[in-house]
C-alpha positions in Angstrom: 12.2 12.4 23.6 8.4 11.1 24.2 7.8 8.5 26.0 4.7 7.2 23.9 2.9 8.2 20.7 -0.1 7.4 18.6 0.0 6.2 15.3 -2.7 5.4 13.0 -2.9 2.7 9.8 -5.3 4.5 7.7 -4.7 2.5 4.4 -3.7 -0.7 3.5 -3.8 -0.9 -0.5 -4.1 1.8 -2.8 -7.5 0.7 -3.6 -9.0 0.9 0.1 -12.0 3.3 1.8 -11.1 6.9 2.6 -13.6 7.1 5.3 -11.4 5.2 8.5 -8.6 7.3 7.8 -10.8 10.4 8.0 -12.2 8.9 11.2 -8.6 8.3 12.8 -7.3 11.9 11.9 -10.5 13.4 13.0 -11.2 11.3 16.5 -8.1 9.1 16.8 -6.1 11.5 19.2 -3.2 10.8 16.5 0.3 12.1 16.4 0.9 10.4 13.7 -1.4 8.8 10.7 0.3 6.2 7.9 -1.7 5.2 4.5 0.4 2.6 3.2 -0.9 2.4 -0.5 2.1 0.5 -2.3 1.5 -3.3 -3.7 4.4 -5.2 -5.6 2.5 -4.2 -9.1 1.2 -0.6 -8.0 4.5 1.5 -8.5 5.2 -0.2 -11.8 1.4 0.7 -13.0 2.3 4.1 -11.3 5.3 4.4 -13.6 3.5 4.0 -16.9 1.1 6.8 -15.8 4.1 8.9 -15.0 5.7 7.8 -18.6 2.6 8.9 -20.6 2.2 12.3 -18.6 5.4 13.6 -16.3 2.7 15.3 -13.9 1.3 12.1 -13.3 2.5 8.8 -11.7 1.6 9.1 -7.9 -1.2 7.1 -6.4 -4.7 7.6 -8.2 -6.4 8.5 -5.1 -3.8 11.1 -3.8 -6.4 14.0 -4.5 -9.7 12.6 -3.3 -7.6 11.6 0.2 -6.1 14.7 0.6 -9.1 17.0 0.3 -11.0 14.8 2.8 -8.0 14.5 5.3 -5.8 17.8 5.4 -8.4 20.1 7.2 -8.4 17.2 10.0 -4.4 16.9 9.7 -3.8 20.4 10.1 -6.5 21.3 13.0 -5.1 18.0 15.0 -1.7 18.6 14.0 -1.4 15.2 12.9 1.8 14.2 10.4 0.6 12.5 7.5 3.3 9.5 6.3 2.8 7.4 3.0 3.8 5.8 0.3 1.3 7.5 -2.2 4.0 9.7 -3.8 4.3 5.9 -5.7 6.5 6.4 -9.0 6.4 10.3 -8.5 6.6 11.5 -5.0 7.8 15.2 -6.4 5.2 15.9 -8.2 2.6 14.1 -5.7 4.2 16.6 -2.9 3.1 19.6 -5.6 0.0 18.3 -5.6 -1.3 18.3 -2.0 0.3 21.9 -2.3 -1.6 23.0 -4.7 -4.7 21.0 -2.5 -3.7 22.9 0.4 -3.9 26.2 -0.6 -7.6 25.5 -2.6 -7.8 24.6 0.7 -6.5 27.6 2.4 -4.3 25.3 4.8 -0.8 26.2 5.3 1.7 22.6 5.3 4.6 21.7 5.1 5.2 18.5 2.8 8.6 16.6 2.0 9.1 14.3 -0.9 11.6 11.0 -0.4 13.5 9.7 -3.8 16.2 7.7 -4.1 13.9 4.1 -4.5 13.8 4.7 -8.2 17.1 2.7 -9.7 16.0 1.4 -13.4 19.1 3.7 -14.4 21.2 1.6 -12.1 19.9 -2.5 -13.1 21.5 -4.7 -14.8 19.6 -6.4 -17.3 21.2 -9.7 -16.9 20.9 -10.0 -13.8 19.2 -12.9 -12.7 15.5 -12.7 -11.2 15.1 -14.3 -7.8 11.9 -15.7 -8.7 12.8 -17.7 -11.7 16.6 -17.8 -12.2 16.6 -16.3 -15.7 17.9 -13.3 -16.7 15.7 -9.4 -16.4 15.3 -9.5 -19.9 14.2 -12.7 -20.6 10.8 -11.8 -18.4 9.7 -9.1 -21.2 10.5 -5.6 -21.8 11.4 -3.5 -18.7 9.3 -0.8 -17.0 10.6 0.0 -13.6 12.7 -0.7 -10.7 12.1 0.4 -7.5 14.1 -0.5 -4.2 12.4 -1.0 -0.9 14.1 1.8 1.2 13.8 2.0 5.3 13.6 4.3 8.0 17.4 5.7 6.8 14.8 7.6 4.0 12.2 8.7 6.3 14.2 10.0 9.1 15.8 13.3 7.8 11.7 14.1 6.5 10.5 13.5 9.9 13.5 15.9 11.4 13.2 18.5 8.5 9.5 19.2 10.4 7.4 18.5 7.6 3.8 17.9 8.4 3.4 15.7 4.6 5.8 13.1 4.3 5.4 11.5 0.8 7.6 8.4 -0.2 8.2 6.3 -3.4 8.7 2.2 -2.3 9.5 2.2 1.0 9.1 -1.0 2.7 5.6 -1.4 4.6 6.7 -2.0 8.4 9.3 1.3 7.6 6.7 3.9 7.4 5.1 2.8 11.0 9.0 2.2 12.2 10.1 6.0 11.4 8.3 7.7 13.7 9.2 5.3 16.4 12.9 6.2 16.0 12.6 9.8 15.6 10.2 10.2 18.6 11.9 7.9 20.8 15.3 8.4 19.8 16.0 4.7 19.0 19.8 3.6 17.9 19.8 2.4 14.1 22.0 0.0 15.1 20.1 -1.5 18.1 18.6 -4.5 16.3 16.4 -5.7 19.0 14.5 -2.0 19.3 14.1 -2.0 15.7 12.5 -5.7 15.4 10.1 -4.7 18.2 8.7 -1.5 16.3 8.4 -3.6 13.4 6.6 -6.1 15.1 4.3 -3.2 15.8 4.5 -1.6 12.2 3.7 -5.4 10.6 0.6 -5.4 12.6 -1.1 -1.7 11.7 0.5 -2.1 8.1 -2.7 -3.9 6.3 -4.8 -1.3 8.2 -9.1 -3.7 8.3 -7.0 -6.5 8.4 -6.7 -6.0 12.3 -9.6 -4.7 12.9 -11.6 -7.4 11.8 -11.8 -7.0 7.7 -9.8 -9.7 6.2 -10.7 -11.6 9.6 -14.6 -12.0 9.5 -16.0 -15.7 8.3 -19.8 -15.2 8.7 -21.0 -18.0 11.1 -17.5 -18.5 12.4 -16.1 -15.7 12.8 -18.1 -12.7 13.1 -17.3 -8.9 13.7 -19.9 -6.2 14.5 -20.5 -3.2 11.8 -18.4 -4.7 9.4 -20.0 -2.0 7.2 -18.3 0.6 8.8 -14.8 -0.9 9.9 -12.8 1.3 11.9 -9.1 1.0 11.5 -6.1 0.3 14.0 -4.3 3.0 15.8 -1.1 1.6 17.9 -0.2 3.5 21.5 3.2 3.1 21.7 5.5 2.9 24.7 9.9 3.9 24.0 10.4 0.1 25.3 8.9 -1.0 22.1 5.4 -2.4 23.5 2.6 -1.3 22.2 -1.1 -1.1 22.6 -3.5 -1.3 19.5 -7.1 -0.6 19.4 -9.3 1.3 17.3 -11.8 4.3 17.8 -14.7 4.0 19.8 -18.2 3.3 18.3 -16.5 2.1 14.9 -17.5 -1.0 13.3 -14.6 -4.2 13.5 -13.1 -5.8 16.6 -9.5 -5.7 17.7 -8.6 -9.1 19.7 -6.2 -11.9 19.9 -7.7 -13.5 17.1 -7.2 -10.4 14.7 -4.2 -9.6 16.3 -2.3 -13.5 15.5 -3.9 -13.4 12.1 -2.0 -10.3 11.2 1.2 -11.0 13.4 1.3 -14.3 11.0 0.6 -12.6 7.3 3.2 -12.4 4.6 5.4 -14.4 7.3 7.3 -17.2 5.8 9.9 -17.4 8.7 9.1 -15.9 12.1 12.6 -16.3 13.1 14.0 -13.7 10.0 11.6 -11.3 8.8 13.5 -9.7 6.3 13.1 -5.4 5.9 15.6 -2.9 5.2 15.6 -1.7 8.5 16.4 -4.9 10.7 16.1 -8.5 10.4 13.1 -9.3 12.7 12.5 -12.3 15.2 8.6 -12.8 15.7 9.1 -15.7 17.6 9.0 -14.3 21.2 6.3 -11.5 20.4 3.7 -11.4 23.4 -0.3 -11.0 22.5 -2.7 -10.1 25.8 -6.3 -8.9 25.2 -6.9 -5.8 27.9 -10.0 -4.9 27.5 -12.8 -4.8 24.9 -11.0 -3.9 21.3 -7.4 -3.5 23.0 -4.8 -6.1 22.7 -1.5 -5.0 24.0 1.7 -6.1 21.9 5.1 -7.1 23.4 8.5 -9.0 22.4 9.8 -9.7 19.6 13.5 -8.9 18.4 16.2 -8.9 15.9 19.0 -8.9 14.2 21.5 -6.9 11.9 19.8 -5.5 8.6 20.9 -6.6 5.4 23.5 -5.9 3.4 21.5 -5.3 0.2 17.7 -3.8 -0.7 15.5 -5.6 -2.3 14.3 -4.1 -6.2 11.1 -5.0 -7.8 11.3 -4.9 -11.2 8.6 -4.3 -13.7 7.9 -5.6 -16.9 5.3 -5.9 -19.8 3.9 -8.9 -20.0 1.3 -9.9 -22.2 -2.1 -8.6 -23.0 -4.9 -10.7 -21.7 -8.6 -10.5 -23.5 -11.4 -11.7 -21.3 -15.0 -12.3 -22.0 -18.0 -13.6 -20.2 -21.7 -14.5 -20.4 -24.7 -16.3 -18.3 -26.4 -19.1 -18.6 -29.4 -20.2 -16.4 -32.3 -22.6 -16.5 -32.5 -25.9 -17.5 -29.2 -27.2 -18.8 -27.2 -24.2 -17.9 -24.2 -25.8 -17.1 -24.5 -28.0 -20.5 -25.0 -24.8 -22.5 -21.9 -22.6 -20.9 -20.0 -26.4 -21.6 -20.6 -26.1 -25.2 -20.1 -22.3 -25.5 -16.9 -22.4 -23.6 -16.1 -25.4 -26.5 -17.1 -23.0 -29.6 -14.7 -20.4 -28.1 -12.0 -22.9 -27.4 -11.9 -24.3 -31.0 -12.0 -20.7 -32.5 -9.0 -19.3 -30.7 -6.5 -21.9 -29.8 -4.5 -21.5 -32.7 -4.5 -17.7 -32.3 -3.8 -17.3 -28.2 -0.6 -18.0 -26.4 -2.5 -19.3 -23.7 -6.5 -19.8 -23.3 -8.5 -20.7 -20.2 -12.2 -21.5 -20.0 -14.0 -21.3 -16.6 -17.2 -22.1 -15.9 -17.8 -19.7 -12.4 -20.1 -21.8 -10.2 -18.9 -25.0 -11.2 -15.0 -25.4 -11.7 -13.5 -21.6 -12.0 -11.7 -22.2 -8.4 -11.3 -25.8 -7.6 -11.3 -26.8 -11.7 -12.5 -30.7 -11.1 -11.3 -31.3 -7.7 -15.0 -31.6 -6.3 -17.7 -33.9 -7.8 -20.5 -31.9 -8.6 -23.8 -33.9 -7.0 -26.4 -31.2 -8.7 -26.3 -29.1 -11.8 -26.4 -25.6 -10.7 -29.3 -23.7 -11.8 -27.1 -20.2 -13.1 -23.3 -20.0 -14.2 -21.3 -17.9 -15.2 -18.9 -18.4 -18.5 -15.3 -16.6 -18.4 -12.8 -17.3 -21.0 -9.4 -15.6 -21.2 -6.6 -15.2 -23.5 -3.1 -14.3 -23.1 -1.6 -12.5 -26.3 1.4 -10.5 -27.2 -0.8 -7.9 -29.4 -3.4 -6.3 -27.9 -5.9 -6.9 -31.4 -5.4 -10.5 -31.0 -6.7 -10.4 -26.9 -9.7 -8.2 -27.8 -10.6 -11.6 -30.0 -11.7 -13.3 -26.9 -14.1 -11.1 -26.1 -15.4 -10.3 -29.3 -16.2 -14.2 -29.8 -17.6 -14.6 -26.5 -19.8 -11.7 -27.3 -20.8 -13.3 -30.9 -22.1 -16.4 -28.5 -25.4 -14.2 -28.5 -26.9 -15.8 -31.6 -23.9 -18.7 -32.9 -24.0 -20.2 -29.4 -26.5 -22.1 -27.3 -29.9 -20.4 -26.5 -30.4 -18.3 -23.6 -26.9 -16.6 -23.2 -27.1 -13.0 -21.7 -25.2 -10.0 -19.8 -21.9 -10.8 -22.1 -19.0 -8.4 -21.3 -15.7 -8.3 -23.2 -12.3 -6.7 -21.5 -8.7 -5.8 -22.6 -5.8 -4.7 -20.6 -2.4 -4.7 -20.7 -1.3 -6.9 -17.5 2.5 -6.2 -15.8 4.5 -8.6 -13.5 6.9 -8.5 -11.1 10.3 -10.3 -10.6 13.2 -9.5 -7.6 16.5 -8.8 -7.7 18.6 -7.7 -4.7 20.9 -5.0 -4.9 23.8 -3.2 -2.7 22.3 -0.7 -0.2 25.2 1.1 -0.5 24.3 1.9 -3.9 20.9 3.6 -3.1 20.7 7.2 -1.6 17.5 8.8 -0.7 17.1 12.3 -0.8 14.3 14.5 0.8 12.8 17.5 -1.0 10.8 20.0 1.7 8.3 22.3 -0.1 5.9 24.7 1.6 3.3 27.2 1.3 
């Protein structure tokens, strides 16, 4: 068993740079690098790709990632874990196969199922969220349980140097490696909620480092253009060190550090996960040194009895159009267009809004406005059941070019099909991952 390892948050959404990651495999001494890339709507996007083409459905920037990080990951003999495998981990593991041998790189990759259980819901059952039954939310897309560490471990002991998951909750894929290196008890509650202390802090990757942190003014961060991201020494007693690799842009301090300890947290006494139920309330912060704050405390108790499933579902398609105004009067003209709109659609939308960006978009009439601005921005946007009827919204803003006030310009019309997200909890005994190892 080690008595410390490295690991590295190279990814916090689906949607975030490729370049820290590439820095942390490349000069981050890693033994381990995580890209958590899963939001509550992501997998059930991910599973529409997969429904149109079965080759598809794993995150969309799988390929442009791998090709940038496997030559570092192989050379450093880093192990890659993430969540990217989204709706389709099998054939994502095929992929960075395929990648790997463009690449002439020899790896190792495993592929963890079991998270997928729209087979297994029950319609009726009632949403967490609102009380009502699955069904009455809209038509049903996906549902997708947040596994733990119980789905990670046999990937990390089958000696794969890929590990690829479906929903696997965040703090899990940090908290894996912990147990398998260290040789942590599943059962020893207070262990666990000090790795997932650690996990919950790496998890949202710039956040720590100073991203989501920086308030220009207030609270500034240097080379915020090129943000490094965390990495996380970490001792067997569960204590941990993170900092972030020299000459990279960001800061790591107590400031970062509590703002990230305290996201997503609506209880610090029971953070809920499928591995433990964690106590943040006696976790330890101590700045070190420049960009090092070490991490210590924290606890927990038993996990729960059941996982919790998001569910996705279609619900409506939303039409959106916009145009400028500036000048003199700019805020009366986008006022009247925003008017012409409103009376032309009301009858046909299930729900319309009409913002004015730069004057009430955010904080509606909240705020007396003591000047006109000079430039605004009018959005409006429709929520339909028929996609033809939300493309009307932006076809009528667009029309605002000649039968609306003068000077309107840059008008831009949009449809897409939007997809929420309700909760249900389910039985864990009911869920069983399985881990596919594939190899070239």
């Amino acid at each position: 068993m080690k008595k410390k390892i490295r690991i590295g948050g190279g990814a916090g959404f689906s949607g975030d740079r490729l370049e820290p990651a590439v820095v942390l495999a490349e000069k981050g001494e890693l033994d381990y690098l995580v890209l958590e890339c899963l939001a509550e709507r992501t997998i059930a996007l991910a599973q529409k790709r997969k429904q149109a083409d079965l080759a598809k459905g794993y995150d969309p920037l799988l390929e442009r990632r791998m090709r940038l990080l496997l030559p570092h990951l192989v050379k450093s003999k880093v192990r890659l874990i993430t969540n990217m495998g989204a709706a389709n981990p099998l054939a994502a593991a095929d992929r960075v196969l395929e990648i790997a041998k463009e690449l002439h790189l020899s790896v190792k990759v495993a592929a963890v199922t079991g998270d997928d259980v729209f087979a297994q819901i029950d319609p009726g059952q009632r949403a967490m969220e609102s009380g009502r039954p699955l069904t009455e939310s809209g038509s049903l897309i996906s549902a997708n349980a947040y596994m733990g560490i119980d789905a990670i471990l046999p990937a990390l002991q089958s000696g794969a140097d890929i590990i690829i998951t479906g929903r696997v909750a965040d703090p899990s894929l940090f908290l894996g490696p912990m147990v398998h290196e260290f040789g942590w008890k599943t059962d020893d509650y207070d262990i666990l909620g000090k790795g997932t202390v650690i996990g919950h802090l790496l998890e949202c990757a710039g956040q720590i480092t100073g991203g989501y942190f920086m308030d220009p003014g207030k609270k500034d961060v240097p080379n915020p253009a090129h943000l490094g991201f965390p990495f996380a020494d970490v001792d067997a007693d569960g204590s941990a060190t993170i900092s972030k690799v020299e000459g990279t842009g960001g800061a790591v301090n107590l400031m970062t550090a509590k703002e990230q300890l305290l996201y997503e947290v609506v209880n610090p006494h029971g953070y809920y996960t499928p591995d433990v139920i964690a106590d943040f309330t006696s976790v330890k912060l101590k700045e070190i040194g420049k960009n090092r704050v070490h991490v210590s405390g924290g606890g927990g108790m038993a996990k729960p009895a059941t996982f919790k499933v998001s569910v996705g579902y279609q619900a409506f398609w939303l039409g959106e159009g916009e145009i400028s105004y500036a000048g003199t009067n700019a805020h009366q003209k986008a006022k009247l267009a925003g008017q012409i709109v409103e009376e032309r659609l009301k009858d046909r939308m299930d729900d319309l809004r009409v913002d004015i960006v730069g004057s009430n978009a955010i904080f509606r009439d909240a705020f007396d406005q003591q000047n006109e601005p000079a430039e605004v921005r009018l959005r409006v946007a429709g929520k339909a059941q028929k996609m033809e009827i939300a493309a009307l919204v932006g076809e009528e803003v667009e029309a605002l070019y000649t039968n609306g006030p003068a000077g309107g310009g840059g008008a831009r019309k949009y449809v897409n099909e939007i997809v929420g997200i309700v909760s249900v909890l389910m039985d864990r005994g009911r869920i069983v991952p399985q881990v596919t190892v594939k190899e070239i």
